[in-house]
Backbone as a printed PyTorch tensor [residue, N CA C, xyz], in Angstrom:
tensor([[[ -51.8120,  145.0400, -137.1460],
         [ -52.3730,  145.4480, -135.8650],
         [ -53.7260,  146.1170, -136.0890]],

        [[ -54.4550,  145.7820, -135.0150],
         [ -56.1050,  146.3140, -135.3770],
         [ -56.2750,  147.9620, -134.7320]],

        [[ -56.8490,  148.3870, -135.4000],
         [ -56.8850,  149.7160, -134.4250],
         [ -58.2550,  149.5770, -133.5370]],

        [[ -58.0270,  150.6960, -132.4260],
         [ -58.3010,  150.3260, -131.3100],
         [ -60.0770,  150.2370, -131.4750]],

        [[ -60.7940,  150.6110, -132.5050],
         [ -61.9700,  150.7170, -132.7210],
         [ -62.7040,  149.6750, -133.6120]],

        [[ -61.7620,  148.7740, -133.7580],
         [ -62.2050,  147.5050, -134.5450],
         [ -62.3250,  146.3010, -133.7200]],

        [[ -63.4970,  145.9350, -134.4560],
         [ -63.6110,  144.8920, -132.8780],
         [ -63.5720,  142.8980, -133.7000]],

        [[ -62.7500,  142.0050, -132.8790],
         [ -62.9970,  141.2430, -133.9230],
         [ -64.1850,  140.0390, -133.9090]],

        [[ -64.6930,  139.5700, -134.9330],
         [ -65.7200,  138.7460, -134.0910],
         [ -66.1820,  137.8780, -132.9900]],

        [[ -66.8280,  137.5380, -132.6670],
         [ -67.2520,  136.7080, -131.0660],
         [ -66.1490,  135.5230, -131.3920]],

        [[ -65.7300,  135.0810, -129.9060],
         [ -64.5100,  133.8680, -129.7340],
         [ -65.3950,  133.0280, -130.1180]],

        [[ -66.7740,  133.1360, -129.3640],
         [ -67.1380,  131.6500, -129.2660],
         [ -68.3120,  131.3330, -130.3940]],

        [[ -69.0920,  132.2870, -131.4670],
         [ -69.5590,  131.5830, -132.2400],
         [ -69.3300,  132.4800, -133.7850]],

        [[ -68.6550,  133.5100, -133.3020],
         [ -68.1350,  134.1610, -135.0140],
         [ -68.9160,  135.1770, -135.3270]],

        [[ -69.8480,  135.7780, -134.4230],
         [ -71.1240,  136.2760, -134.9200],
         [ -70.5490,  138.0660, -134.2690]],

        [[ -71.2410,  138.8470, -134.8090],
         [ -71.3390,  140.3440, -134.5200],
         [ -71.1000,  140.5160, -133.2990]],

        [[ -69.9170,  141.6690, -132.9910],
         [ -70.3880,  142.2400, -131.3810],
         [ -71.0460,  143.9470, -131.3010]],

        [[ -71.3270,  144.3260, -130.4070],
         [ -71.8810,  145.7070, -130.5940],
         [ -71.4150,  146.5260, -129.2670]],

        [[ -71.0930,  147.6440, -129.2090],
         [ -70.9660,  148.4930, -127.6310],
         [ -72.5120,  148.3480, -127.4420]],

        [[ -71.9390,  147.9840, -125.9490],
         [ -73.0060,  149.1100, -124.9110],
         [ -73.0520,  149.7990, -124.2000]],

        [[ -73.6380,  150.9250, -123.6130],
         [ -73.4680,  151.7650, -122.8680],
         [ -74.4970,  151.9040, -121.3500]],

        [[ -73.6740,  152.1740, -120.5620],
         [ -74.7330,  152.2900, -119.1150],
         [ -74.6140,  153.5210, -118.5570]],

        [[ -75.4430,  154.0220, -118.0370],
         [ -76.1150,  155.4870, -117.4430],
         [ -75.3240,  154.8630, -115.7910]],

        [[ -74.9200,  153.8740, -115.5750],
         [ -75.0000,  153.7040, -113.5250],
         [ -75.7390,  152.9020, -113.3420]],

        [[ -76.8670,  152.4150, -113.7810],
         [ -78.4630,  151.9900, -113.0360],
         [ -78.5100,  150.5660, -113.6480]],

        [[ -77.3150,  150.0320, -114.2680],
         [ -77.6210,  148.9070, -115.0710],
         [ -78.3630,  148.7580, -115.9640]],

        [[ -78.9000,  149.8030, -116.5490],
         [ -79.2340,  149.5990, -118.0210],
         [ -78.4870,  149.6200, -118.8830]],

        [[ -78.2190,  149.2020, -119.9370],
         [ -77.3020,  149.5340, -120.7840],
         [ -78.2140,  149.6830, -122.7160]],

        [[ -77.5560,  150.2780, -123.1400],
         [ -78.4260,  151.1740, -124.4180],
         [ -77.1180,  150.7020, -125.8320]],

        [[ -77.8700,  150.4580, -126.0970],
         [ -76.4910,  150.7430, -128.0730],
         [ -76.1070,  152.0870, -128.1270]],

        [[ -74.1630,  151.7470, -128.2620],
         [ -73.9390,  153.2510, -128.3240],
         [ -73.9450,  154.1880, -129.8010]],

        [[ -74.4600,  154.9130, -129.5020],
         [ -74.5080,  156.3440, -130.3090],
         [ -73.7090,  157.3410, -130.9040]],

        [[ -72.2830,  156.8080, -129.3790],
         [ -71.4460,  157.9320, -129.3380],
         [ -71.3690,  159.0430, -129.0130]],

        [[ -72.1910,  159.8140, -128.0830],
         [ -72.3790,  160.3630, -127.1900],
         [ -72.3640,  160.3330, -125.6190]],

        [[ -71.8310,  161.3150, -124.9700],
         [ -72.0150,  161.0030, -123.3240],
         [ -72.9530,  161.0500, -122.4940]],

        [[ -74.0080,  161.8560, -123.4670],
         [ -75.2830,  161.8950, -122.5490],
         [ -76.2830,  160.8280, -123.8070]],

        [[ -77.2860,  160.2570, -123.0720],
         [ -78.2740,  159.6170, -123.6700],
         [ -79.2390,  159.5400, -122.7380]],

        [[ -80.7060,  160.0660, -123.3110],
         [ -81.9130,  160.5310, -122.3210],
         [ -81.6510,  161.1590, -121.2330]],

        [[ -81.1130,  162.0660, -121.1610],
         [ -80.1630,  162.7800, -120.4510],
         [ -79.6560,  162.5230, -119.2430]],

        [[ -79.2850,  161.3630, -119.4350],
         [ -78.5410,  160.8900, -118.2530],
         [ -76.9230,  160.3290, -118.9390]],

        [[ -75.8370,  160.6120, -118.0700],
         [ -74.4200,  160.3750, -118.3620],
         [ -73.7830,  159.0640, -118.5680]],

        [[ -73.4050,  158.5420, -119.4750],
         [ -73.0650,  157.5620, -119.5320],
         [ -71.7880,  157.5680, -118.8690]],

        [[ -71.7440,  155.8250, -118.1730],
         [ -70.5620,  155.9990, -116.9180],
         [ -69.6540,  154.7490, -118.0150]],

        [[ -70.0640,  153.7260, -118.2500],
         [ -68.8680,  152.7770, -118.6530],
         [ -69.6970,  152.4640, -120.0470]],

        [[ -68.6600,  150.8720, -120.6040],
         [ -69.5520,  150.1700, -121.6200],
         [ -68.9650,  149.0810, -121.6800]],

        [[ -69.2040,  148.0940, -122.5160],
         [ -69.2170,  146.5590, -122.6070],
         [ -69.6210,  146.2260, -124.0870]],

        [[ -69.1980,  144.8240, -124.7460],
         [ -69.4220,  144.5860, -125.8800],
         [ -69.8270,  143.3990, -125.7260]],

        [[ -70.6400,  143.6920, -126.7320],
         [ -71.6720,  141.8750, -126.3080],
         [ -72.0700,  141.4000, -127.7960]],

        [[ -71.7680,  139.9560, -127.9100],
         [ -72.1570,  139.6730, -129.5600],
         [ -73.9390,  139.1890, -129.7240]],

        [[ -73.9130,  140.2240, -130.9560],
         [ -75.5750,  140.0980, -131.0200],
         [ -76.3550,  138.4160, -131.0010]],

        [[ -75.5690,  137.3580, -131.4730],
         [ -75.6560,  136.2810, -131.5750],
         [ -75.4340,  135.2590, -130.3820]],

        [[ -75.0170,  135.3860, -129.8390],
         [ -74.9190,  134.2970, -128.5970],
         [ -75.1170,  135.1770, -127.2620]],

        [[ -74.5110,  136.4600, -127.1100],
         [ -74.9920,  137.2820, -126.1870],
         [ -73.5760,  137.5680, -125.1140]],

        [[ -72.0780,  136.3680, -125.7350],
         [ -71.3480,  136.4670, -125.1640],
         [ -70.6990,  138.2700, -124.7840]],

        [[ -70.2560,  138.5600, -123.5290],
         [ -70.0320,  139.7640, -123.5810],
         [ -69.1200,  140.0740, -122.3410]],

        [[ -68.2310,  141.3230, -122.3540],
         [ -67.2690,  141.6580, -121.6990],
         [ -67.5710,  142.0200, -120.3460]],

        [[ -66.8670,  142.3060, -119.3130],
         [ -67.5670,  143.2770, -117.8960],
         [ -67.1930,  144.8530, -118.5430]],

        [[ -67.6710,  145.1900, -117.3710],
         [ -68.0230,  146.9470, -118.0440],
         [ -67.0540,  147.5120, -117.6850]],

        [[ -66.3370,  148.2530, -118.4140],
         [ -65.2330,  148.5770, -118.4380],
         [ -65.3640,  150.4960, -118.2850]],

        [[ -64.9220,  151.4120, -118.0920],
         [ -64.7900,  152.6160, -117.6080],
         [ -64.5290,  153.3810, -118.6660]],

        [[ -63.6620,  152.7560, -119.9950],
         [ -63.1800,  153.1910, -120.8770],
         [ -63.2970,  152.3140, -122.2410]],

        [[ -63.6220,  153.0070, -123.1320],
         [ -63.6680,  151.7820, -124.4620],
         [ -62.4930,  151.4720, -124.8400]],

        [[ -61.3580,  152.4160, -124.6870],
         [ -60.2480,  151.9100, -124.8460],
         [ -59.7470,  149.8060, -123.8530]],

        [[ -60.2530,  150.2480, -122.5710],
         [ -60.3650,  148.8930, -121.9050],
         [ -60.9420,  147.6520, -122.7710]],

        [[ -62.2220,  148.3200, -122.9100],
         [ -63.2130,  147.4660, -123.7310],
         [ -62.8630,  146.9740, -124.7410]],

        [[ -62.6020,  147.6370, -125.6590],
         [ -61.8430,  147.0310, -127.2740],
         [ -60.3520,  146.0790, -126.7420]],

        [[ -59.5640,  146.2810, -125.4900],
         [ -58.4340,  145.0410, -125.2790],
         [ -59.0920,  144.0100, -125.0290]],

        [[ -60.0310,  144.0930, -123.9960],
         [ -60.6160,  142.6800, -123.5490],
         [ -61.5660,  142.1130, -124.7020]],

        [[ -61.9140,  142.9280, -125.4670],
         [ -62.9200,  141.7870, -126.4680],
         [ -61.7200,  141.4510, -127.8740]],

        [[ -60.8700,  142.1380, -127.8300],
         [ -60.4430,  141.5850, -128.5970],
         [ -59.1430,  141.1200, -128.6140]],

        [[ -58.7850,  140.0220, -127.0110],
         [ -57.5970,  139.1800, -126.8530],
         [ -58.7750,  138.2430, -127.0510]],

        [[ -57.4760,  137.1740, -127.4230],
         [ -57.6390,  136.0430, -127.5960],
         [ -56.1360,  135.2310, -126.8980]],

        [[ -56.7900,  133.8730, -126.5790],
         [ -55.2460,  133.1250, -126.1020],
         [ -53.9400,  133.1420, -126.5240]],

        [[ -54.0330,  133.2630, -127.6140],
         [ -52.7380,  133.3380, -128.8470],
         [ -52.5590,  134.0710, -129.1730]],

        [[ -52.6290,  135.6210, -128.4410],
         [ -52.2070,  136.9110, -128.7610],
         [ -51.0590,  137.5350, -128.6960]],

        [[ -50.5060,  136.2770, -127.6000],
         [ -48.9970,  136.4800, -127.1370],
         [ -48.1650,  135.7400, -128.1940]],

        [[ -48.4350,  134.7700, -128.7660],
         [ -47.9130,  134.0610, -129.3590],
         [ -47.9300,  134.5990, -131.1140]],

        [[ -48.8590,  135.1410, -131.4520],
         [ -49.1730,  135.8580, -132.6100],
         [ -48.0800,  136.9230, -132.5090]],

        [[ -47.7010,  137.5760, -131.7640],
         [ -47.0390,  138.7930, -131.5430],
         [ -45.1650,  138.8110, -131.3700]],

        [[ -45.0760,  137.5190, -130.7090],
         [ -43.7270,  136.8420, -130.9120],
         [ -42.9610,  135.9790, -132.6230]],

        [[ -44.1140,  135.9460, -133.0160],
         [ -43.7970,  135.4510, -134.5150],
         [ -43.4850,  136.3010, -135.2980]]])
């Protein structure tokens, strides 16, 4: 089992993913790990692979974030074996 801070590579071309983080305003920044950045509050984040650009919706919690980037179809089936 992966822990919840490991992320596994992109479905669709194998390549790096990275957090991001958004202030509200739709920007989003590489996270740091912090709640404030340029002193404004970071509200959610999303993971997006540096390589194709594939990436999650923004999720409220990274805990969210790390399930959705890292199911895959056969997660159910991996888990029953």
């Amino acid at each position: 089992m992966m822990k919840e801070t490991e992320m596994k590579p992109c479905p669709f071309c194998g390549g790096k993913a990275t957090v991001k983080v958004c202030d509200g305003s739709g920007s989003f920044y590489t996270d740091i790990g912090t709640e404030m950045f340029l002193g404004r509050k970071m509200t959610h984040c999303l993971i997006r692979c540096e390589r194709c650009r594939a990436k999650t919706q923004a999720y409220l919690t990274r805990r969210g974030v790390f399930n959705a980037w890292n199911r895959r179809a056969d997660n159910e089936q991996r888990e029953a074996d």
